[in-house]
MOPAC internal coordinates of N, CA, C and O (Angstrom, degrees):
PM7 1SCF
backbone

  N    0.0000 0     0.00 0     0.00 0    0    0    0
  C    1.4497 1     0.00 0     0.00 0    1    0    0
  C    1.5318 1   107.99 1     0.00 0    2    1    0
  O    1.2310 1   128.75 1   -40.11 1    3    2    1
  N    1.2340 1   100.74 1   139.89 1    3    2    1
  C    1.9566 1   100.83 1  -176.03 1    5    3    2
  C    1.7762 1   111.18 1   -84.39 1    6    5    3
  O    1.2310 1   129.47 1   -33.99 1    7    6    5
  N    1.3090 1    99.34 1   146.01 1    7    6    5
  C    1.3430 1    97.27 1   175.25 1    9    7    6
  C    1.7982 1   117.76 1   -55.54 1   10    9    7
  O    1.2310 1   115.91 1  -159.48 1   11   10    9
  N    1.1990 1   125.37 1    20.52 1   11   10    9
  C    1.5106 1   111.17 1   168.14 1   13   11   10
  C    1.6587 1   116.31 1  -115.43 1   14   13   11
  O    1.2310 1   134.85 1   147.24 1   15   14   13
  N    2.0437 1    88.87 1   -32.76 1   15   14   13
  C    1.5786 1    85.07 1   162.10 1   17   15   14
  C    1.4995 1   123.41 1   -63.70 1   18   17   15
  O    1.2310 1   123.25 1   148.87 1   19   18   17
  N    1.4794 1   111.37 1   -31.13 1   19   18   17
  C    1.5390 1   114.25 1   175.49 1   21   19   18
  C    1.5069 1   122.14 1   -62.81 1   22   21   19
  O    1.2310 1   124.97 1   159.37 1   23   22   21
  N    1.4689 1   108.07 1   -20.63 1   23   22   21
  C    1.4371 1   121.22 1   178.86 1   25   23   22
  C    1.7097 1   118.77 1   -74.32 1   26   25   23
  O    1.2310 1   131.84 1   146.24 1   27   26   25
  N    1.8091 1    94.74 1   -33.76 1   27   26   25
  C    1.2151 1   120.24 1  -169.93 1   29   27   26
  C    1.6640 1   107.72 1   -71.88 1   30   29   27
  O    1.2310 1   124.43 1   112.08 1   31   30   29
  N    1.2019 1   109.10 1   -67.92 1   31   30   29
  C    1.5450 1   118.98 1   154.27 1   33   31   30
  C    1.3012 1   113.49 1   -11.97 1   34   33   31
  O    1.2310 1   121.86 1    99.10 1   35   34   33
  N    1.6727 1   114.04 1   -80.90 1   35   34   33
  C    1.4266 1   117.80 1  -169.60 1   37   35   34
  C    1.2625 1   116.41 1   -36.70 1   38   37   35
  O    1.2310 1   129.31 1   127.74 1   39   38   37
  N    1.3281 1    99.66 1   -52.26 1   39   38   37
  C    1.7287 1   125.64 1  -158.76 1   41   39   38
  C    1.9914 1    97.06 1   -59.15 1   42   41   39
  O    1.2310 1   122.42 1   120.44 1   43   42   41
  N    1.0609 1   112.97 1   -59.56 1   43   42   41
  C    1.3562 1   109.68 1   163.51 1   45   43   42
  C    1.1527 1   148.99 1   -76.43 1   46   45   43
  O    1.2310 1   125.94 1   170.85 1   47   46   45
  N    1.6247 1   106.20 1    -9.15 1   47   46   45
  C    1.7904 1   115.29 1   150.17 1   49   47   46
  C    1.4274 1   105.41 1   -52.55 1   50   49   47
  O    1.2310 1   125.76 1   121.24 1   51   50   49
  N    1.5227 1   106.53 1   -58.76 1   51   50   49
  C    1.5716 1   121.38 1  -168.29 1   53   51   50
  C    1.8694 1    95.49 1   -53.89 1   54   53   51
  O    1.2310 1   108.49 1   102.37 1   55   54   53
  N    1.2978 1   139.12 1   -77.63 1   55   54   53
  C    1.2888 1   112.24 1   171.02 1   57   55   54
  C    1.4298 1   145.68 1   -53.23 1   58   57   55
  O    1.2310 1   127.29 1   160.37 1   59   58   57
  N    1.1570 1   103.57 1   -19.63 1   59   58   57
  C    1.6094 1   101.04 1   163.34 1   61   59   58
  C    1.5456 1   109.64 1   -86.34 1   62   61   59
  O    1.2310 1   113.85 1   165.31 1   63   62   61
  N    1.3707 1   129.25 1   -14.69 1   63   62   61
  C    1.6587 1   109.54 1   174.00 1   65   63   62
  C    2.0164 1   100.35 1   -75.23 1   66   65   63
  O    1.2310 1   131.42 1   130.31 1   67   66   65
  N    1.5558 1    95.57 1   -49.69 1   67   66   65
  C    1.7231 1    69.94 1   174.07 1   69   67   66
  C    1.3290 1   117.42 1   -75.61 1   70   69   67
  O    1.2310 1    99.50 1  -161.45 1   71   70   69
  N    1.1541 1   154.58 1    18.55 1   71   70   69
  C    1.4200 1   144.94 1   169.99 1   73   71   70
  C    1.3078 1   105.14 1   -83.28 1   74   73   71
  O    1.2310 1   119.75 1   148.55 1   75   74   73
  N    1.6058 1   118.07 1   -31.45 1   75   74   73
  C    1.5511 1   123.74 1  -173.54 1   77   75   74
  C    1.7848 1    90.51 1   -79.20 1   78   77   75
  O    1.2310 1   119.55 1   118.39 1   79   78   77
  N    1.1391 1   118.46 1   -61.61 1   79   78   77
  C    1.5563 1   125.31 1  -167.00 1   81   79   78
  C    1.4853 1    94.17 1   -49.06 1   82   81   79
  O    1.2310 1   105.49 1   139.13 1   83   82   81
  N    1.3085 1   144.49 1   -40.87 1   83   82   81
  C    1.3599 1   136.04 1   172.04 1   85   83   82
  C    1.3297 1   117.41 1   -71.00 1   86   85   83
  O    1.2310 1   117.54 1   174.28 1   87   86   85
  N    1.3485 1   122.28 1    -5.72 1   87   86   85
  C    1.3915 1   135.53 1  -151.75 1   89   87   86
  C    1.8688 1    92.05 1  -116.72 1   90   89   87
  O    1.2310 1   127.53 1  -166.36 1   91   90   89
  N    1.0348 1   103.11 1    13.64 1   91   90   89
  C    1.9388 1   116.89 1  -168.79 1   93   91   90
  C    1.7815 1   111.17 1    45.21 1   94   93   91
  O    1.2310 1   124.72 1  -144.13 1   95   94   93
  N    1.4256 1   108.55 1    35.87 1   95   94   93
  C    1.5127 1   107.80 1   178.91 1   97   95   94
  C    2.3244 1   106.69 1   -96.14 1   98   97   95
  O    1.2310 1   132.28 1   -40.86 1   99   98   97
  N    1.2071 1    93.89 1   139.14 1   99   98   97
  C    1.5547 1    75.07 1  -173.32 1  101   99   98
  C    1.5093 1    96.80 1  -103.79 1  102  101   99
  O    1.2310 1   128.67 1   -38.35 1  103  102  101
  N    1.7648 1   100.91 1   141.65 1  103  102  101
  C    1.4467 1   100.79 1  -178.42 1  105  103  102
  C    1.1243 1   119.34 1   -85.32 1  106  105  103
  O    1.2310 1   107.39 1   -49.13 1  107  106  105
  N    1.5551 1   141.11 1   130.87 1  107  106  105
  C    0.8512 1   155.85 1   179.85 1  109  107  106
  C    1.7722 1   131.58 1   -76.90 1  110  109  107
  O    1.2310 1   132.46 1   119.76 1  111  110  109
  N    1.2646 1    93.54 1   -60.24 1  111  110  109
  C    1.6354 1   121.17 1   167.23 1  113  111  110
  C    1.6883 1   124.58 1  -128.73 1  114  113  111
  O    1.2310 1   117.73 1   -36.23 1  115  114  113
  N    1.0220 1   121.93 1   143.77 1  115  114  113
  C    0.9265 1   107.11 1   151.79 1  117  115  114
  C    1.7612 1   119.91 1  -146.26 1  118  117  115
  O    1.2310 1   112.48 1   -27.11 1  119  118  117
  N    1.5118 1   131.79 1   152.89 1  119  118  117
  C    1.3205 1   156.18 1  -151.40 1  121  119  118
  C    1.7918 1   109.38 1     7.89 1  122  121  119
  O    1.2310 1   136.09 1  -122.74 1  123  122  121
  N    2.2766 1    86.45 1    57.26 1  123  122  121
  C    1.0396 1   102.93 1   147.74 1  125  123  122
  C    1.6811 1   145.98 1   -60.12 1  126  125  123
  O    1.2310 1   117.17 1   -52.77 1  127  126  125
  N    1.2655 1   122.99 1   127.23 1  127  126  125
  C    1.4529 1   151.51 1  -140.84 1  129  127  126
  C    1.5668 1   113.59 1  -110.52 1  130  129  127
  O    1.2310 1   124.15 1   -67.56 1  131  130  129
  N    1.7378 1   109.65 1   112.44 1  131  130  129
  C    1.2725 1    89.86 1   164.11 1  133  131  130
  C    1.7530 1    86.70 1  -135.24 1  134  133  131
  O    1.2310 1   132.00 1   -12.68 1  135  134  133
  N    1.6555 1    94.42 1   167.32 1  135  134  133
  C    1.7868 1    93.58 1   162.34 1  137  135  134
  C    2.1483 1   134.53 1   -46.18 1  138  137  135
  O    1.2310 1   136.17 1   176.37 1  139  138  137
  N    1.9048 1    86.29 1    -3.63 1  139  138  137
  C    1.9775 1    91.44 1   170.82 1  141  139  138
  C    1.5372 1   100.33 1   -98.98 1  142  141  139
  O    1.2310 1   123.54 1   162.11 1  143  142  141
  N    1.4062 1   110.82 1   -17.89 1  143  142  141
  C    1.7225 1    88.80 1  -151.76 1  145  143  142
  C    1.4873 1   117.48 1   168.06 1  146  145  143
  O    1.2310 1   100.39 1    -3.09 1  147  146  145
  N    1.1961 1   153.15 1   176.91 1  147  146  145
  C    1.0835 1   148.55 1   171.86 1  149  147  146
  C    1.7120 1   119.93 1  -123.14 1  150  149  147
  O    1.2310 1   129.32 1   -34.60 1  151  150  149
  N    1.2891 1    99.64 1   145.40 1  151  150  149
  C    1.6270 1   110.85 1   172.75 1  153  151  150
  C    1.8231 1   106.66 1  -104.07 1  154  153  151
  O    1.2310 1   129.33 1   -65.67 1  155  154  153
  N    1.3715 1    99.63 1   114.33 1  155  154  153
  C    1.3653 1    87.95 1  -174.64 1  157  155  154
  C    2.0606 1   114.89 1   -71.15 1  158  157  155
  O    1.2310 1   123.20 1   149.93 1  159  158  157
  N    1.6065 1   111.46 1   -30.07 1  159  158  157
  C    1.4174 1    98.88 1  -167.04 1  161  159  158
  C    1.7607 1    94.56 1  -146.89 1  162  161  159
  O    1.2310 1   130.67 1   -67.51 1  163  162  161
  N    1.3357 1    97.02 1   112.49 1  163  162  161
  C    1.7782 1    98.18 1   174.53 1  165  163  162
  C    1.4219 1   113.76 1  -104.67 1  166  165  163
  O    1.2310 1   121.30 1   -84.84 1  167  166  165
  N    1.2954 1   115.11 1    95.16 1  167  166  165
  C    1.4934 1    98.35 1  -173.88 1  169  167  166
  C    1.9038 1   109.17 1  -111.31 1  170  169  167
  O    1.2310 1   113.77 1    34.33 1  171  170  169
  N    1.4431 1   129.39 1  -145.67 1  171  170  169
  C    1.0382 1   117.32 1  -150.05 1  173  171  170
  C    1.8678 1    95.81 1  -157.54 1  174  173  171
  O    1.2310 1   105.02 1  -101.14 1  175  174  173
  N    1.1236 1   145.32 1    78.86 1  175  174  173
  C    1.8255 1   166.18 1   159.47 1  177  175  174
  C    1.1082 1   103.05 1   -58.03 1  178  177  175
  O    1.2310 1   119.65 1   -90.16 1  179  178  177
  N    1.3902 1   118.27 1    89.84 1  179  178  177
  C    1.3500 1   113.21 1   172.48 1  181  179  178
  C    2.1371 1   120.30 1    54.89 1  182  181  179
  O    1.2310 1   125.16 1    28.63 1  183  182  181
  N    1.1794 1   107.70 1  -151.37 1  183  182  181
  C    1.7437 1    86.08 1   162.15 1  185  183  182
  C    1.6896 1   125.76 1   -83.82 1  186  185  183
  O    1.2310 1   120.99 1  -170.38 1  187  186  185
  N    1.1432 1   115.70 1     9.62 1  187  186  185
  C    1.4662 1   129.24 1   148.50 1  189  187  186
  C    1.5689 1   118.04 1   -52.96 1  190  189  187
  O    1.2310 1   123.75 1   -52.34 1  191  190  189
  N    1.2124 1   110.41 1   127.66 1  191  190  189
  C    1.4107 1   138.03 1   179.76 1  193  191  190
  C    1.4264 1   102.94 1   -94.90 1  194  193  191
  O    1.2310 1   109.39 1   -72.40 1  195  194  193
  N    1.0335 1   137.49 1   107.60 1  195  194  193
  C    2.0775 1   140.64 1  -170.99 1  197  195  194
  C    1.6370 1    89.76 1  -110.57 1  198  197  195
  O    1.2310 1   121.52 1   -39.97 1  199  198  197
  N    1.2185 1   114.70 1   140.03 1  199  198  197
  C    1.3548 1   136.24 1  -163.59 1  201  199  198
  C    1.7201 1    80.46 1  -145.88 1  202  201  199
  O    1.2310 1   121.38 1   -65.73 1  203  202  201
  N    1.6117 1   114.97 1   114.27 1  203  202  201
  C    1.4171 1   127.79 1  -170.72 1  205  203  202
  C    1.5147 1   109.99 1  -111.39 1  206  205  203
  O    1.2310 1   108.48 1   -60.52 1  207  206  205
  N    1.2454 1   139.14 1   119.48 1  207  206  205
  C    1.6987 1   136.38 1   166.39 1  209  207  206
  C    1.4758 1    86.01 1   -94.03 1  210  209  207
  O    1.2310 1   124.79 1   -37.29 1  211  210  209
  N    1.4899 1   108.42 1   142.71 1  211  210  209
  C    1.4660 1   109.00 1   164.46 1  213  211  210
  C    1.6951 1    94.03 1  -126.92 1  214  213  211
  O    1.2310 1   136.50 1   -43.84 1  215  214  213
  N    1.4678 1    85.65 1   136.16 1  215  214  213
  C    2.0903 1    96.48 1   169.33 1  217  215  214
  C    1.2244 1    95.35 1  -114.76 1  218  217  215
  O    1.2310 1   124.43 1   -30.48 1  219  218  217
  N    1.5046 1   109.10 1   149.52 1  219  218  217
  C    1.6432 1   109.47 1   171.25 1  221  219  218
  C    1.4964 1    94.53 1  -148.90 1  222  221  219
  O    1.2310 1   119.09 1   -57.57 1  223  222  221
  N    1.5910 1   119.34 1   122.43 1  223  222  221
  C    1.3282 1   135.29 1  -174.65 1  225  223  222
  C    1.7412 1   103.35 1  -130.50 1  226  225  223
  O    1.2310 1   130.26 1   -39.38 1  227  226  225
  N    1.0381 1    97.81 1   140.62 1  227  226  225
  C    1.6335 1   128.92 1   179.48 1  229  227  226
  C    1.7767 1    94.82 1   -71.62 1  230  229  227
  O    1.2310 1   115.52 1   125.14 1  231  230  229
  N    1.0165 1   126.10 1   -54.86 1  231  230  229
  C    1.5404 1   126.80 1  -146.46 1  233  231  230
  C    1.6803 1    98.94 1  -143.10 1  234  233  231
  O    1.2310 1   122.09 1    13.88 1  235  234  233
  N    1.0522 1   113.60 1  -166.12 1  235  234  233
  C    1.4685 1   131.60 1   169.90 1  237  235  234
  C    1.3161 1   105.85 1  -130.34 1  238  237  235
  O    1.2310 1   110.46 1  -115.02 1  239  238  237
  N    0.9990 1   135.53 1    64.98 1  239  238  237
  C    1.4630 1   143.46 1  -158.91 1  241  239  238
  C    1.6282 1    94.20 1  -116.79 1  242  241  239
  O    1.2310 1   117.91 1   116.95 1  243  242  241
  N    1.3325 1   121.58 1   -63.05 1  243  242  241
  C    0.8992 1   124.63 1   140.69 1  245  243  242
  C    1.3136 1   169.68 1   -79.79 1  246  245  243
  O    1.2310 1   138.05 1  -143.79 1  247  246  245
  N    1.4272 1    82.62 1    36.21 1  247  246  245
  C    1.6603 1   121.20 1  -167.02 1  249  247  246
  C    1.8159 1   114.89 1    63.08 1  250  249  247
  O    1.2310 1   128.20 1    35.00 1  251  250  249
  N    1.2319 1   101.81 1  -145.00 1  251  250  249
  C    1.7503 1   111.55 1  -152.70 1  253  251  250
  C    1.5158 1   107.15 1   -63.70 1  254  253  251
  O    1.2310 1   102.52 1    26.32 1  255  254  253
  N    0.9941 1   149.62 1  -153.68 1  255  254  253
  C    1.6082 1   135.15 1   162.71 1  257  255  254
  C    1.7157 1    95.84 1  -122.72 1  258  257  255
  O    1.2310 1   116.39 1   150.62 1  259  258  257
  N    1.0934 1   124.47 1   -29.38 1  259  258  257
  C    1.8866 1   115.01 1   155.76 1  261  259  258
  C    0.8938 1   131.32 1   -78.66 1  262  261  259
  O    1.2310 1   117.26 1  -174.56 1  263  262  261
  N    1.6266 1   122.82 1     5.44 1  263  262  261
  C    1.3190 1   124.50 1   141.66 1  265  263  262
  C    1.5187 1   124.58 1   -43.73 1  266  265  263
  O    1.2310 1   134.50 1   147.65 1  267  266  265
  N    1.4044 1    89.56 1   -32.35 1  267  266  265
  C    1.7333 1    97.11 1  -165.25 1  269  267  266
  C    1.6296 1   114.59 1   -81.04 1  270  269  267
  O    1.2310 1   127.58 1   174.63 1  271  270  269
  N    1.3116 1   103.02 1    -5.37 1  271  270  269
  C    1.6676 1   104.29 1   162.95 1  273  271  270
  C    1.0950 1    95.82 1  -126.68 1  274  273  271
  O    1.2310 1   139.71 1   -60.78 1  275  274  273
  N    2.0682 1    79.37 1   119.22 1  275  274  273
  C    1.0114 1   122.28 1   152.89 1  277  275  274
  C    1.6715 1   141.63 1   -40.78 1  278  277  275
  O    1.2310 1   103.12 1    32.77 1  279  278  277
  N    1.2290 1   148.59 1  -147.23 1  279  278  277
  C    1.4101 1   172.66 1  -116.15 1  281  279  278
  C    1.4818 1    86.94 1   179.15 1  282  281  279
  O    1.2310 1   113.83 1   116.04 1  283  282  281
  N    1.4536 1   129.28 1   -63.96 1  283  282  281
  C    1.1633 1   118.13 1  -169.76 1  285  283  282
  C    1.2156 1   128.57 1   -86.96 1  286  285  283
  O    1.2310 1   129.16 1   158.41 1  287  286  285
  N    1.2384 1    99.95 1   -21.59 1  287  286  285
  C    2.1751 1   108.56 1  -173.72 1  289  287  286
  C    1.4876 1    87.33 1   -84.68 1  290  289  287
  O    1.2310 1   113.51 1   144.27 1  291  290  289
  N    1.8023 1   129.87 1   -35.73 1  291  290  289
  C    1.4507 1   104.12 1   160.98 1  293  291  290
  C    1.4918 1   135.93 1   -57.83 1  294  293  291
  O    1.2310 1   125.49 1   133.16 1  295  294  293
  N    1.2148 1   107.06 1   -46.84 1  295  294  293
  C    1.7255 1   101.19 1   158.07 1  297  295  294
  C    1.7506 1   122.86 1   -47.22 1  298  297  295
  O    1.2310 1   118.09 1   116.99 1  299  298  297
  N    1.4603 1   121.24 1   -63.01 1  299  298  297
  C    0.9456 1   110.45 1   152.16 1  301  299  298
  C    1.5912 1   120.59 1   -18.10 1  302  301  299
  O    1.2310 1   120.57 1    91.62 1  303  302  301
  N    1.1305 1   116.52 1   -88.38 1  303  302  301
  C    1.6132 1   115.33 1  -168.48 1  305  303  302
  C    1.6501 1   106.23 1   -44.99 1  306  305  303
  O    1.2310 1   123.45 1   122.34 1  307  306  305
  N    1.3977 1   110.98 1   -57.66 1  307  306  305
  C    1.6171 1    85.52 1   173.29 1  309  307  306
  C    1.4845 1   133.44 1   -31.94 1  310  309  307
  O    1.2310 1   125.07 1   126.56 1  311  310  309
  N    1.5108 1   107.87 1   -53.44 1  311  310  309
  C    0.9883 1   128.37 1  -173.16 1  313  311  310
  C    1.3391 1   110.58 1   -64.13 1  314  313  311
  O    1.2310 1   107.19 1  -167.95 1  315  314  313
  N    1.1555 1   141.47 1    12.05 1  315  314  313
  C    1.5098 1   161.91 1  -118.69 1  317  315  314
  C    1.9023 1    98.29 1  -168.17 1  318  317  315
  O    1.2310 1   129.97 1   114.46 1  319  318  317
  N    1.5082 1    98.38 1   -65.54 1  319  318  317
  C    1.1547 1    98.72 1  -179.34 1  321  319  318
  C    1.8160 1   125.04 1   -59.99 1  322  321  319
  O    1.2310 1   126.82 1   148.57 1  323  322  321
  N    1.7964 1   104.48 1   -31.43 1  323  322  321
  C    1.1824 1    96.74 1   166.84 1  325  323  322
  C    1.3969 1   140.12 1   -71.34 1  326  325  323
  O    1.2310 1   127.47 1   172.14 1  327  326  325
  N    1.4068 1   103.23 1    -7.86 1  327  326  325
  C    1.3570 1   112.50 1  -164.41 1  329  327  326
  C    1.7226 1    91.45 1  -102.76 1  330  329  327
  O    1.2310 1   114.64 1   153.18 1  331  330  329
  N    1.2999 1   127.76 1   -26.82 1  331  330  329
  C    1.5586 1   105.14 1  -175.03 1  333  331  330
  C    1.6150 1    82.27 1  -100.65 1  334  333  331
  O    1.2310 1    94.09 1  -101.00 1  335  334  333
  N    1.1439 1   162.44 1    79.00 1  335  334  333
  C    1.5119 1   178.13 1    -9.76 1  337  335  334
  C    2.0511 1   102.59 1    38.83 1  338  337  335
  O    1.2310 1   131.59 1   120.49 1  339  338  337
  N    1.6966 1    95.22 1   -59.51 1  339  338  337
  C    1.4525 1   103.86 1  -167.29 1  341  339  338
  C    1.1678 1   113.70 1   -72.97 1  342  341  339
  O    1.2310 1   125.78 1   157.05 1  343  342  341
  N    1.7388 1   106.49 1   -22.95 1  343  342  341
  C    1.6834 1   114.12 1  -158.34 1  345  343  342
  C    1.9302 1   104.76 1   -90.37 1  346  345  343
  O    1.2310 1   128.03 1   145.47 1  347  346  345
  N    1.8489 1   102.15 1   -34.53 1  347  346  345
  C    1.3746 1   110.48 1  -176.51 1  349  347  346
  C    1.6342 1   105.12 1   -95.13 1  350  349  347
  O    1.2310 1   113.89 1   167.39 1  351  350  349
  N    1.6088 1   129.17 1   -12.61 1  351  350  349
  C    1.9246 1   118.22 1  -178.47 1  353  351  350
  C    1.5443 1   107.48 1    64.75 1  354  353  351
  O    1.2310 1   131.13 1  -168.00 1  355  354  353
  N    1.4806 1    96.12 1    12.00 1  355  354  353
  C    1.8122 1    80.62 1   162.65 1  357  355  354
  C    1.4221 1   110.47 1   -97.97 1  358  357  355
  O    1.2310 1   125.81 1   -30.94 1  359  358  357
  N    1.2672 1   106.45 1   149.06 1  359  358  357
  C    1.3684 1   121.32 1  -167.89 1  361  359  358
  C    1.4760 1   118.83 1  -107.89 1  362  361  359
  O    1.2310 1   107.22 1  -176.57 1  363  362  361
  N    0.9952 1   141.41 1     3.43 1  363  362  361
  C    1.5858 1   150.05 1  -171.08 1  365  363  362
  C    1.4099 1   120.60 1     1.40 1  366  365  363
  O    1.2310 1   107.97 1   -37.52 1  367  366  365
  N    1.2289 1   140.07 1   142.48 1  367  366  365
  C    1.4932 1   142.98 1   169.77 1  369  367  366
  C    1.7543 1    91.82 1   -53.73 1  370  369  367
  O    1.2310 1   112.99 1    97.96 1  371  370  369
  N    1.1323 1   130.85 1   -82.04 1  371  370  369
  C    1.0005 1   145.71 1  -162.79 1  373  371  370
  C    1.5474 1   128.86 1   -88.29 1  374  373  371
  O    1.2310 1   104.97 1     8.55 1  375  374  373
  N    0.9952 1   145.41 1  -171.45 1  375  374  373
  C    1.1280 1   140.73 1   175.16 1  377  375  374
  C    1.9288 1   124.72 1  -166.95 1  378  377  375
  O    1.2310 1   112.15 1  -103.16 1  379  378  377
  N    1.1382 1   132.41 1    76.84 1  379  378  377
  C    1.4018 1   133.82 1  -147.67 1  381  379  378
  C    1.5692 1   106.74 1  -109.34 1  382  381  379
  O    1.2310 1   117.40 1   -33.20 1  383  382  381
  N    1.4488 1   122.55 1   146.80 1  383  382  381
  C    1.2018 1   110.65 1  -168.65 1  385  383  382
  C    1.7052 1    98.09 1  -129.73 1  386  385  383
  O    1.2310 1   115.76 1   -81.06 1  387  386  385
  N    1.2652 1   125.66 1    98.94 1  387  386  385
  C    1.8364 1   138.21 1  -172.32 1  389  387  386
  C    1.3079 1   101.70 1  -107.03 1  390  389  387
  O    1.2310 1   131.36 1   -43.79 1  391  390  389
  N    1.7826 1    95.68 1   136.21 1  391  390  389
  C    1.4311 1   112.00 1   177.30 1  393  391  390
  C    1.5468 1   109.50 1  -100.03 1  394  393  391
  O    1.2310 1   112.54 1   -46.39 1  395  394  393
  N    1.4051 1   131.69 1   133.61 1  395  394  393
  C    1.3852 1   125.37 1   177.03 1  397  395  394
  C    1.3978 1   110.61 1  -102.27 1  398  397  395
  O    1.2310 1   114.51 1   -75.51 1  399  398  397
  N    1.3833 1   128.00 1   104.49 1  399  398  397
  C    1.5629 1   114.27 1   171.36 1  401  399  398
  C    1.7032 1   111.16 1   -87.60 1  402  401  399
  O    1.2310 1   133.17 1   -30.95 1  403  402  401
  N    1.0815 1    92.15 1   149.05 1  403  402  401
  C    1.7539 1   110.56 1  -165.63 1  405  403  402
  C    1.9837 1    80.55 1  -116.43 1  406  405  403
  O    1.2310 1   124.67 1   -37.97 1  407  406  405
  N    1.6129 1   108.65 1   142.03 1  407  406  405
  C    1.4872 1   101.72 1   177.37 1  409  407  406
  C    1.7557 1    74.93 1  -139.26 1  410  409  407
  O    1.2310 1   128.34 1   -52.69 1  411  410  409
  N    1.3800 1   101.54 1   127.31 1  411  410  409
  C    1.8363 1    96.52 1  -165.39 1  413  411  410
  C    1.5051 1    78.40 1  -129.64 1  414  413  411
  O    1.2310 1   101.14 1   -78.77 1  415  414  413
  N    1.3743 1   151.93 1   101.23 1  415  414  413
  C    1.6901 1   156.53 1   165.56 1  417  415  414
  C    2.1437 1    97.42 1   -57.45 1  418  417  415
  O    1.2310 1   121.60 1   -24.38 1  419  418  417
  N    0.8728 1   114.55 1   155.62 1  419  418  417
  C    1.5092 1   124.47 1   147.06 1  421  419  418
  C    1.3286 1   117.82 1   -49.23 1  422  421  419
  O    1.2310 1   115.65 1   143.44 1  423  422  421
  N    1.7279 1   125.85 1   -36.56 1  423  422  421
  C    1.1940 1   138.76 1   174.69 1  425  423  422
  C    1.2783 1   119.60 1  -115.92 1  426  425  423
  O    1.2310 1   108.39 1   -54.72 1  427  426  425
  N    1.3652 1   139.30 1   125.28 1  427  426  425
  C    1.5679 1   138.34 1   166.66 1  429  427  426
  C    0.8936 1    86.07 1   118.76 1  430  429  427
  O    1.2310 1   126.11 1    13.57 1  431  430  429
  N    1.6754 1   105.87 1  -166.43 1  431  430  429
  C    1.4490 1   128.89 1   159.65 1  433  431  430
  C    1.2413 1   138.65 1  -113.46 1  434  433  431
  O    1.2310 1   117.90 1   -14.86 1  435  434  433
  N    1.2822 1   121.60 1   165.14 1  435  434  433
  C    1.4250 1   136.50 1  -127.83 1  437  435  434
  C    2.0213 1    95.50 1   -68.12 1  438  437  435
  O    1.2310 1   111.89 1    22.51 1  439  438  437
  N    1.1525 1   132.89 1  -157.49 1  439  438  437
  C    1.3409 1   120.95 1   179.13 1  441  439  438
  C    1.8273 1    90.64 1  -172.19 1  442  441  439
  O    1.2310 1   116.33 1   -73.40 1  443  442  441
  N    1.1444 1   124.58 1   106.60 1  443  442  441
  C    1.4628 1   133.76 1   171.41 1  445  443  442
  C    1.7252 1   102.96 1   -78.19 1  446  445  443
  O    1.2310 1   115.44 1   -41.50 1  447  446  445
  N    1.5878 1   126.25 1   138.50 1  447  446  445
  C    1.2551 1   133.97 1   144.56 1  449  447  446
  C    1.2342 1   107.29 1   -98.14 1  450  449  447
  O    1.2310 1    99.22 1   -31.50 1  451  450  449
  N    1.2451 1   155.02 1   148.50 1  451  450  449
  C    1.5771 1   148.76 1   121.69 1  453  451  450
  C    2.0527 1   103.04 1   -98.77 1  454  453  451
  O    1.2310 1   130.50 1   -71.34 1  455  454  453
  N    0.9834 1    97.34 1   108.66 1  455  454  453
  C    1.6228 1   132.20 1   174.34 1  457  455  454
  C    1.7808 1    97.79 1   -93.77 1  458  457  455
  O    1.2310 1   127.31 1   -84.00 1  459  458  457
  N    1.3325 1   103.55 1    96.00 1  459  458  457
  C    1.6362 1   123.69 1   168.05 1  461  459  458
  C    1.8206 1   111.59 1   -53.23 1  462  461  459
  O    1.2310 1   113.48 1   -42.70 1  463  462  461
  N    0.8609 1   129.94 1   137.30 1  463  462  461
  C    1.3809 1   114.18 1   166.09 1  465  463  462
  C    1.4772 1   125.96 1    41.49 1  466  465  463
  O    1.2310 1   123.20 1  -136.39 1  467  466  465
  N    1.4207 1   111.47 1    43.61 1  467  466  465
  C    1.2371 1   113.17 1   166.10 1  469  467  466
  C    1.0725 1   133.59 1   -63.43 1  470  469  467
  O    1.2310 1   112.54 1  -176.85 1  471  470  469
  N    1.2646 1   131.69 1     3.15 1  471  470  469
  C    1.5834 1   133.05 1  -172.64 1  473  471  470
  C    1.4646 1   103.61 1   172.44 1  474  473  471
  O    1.2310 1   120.10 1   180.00 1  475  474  473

C-alpha cells in the first residue's frame, strides 16, 4: 500500500472515530490487530458491541466505498470479531457490524456515512 493511500485511510479512520464519538458511540478499540487481519474501530452503543469497517475514497471512480466489503472481508471481520471478543472477555448483549464511508473529494469537505448494520 503507498504511503498516500495509508495517509488516506488514517485521515478517515480519524473522522469517522470522531463522527461515532459525536454520534454518543464509545470507542473501544481502535486498528485492532491480529495475525488474520485488522478491525479498524470497536466501539461500544449502549449494550451493543459495533464492530466498524471504515472505507475512505477520494472519488467514485471506483464506486461506493461499501462496495468494497466484500462477502468475504465480512466474514473475515467476523472472524476478527471473535477473536478480539476471546482475546478482551467482553461479553456484550449484542453484537453489530457498521460500515463508515468517509467521501473526502480533493476539493470541499470531507462527507461521513455511518451505515448501521451493514452486514
Amino acid at each position: 500500500m503507498t504511503n498516500a493511500r495509508q495517509a488516506t485511510g488514517a485521515y478517515g479512520e480519524r473522522l469517522a472515530a470522531r463522527h461515532l464519538m459525536e454520534a454518543g458511540l464509545v470507542l473501544l478499540d481502535r486498528n485492532w490487530r491480529s495475525a488474520t487481519g485488522e478491525i479498524d474501530i470497536v466501539a461500544r452503543e449502549g449494550d451493543t458491541l459495533v464492530l466498524c469497517e471504515v472505507k475512505t475514497r477520494r472519488s467514485a471512480v471506483f464506486g461506493a466505498p461499501i462496495e468494497a466489503v466484500t462477502r468475504r472481508k465480512a466474514a473475515r471481520l467476523r472472524r476478527l470479531a471473535a477473536e478480539w471478543l476471546a482475546e478482551t472477555g467482553v461479553r456484550p448483549r449484542e453484537v453489530r457490524f457498521d460500515v463508515v464511508e468517509v467521501f473526502s473529494p480533493r476539493r470541499g469537505a470531507p462527507r461521513v456515512v455511518h451505515m448501521r448494520g451493514a452486514f
